[in-house]
C-alpha positions in Angstrom: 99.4 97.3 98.8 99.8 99.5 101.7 100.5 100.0 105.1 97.5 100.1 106.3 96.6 96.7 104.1 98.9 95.1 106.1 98.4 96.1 109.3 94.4 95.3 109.1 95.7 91.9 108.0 97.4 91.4 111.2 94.6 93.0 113.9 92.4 89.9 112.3 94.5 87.9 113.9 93.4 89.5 117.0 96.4 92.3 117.1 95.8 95.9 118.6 96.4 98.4 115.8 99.6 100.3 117.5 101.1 96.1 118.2 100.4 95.4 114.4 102.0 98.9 113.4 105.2 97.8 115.5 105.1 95.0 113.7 105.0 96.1 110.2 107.8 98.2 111.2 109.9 95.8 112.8 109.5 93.5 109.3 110.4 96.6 106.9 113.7 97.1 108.7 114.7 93.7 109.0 114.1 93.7 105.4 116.4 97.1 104.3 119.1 95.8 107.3 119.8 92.4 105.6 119.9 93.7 102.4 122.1 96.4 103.4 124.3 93.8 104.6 124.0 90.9 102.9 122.5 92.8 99.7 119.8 89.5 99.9 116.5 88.8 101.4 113.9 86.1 100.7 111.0 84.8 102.1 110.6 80.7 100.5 107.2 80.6 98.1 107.0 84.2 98.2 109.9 86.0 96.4 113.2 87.4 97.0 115.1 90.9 97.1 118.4 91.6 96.3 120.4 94.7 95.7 121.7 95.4 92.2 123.9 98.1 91.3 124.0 100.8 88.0 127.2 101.6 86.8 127.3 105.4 86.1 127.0 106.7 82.9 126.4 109.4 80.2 122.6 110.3 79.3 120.8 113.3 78.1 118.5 115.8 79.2 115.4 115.5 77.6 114.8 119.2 77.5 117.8 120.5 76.1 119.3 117.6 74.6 122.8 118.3 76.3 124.8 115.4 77.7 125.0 115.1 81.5 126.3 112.5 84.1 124.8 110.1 85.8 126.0 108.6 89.7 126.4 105.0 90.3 123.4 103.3 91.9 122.2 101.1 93.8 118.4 99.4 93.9 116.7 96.9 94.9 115.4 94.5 92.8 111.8 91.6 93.6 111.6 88.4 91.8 108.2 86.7 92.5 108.6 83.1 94.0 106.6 80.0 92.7 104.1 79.8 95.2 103.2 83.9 94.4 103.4 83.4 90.6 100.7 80.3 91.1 98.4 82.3 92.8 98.2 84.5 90.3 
């Protein structure tokens, strides 16, 4: 899904494009800015994020075979809610 996706969703509700734009904005960073803080975010019957962290470690370049180091991480992770896996 897109941007776009969403933001046709919401001018059927009877939205101007640049109002439903704002919108799909304002959602995305209240997302990323809970998650930054909280490292949690869920929406009940859809899913939920949360943050999850790689340690570093040792891995290999595919090319040349020679080992190489790899920095800590951190990602974010979706797990489908009940409601979401139903409809599929």
């Amino acid at each position: 899904m897109s941007k776009q996706i969403l933001i046709e969703a919401l001018r059927k509700l009877g939205h101007t494009a640049s109002a439903a734009g704002e919108a799909v904005d304002a959602i995305t960073a209240a997302i990323s800015k809970d998650l930054k803080k909280t490292q949690k975010f869920s929406i009940p019957g859809f899913g939920s994020f949360h943050v999850s962290k790689r340690a570093a470690r040792m891995g290999r370049n595919p090319r040349t075979g020679e080992p190489l180091k790899i920095r800590a991480s951190k990602n974010v992770r979706f797990k489908a809610g009940a409601k979401l896996k139903g409809s599929l």
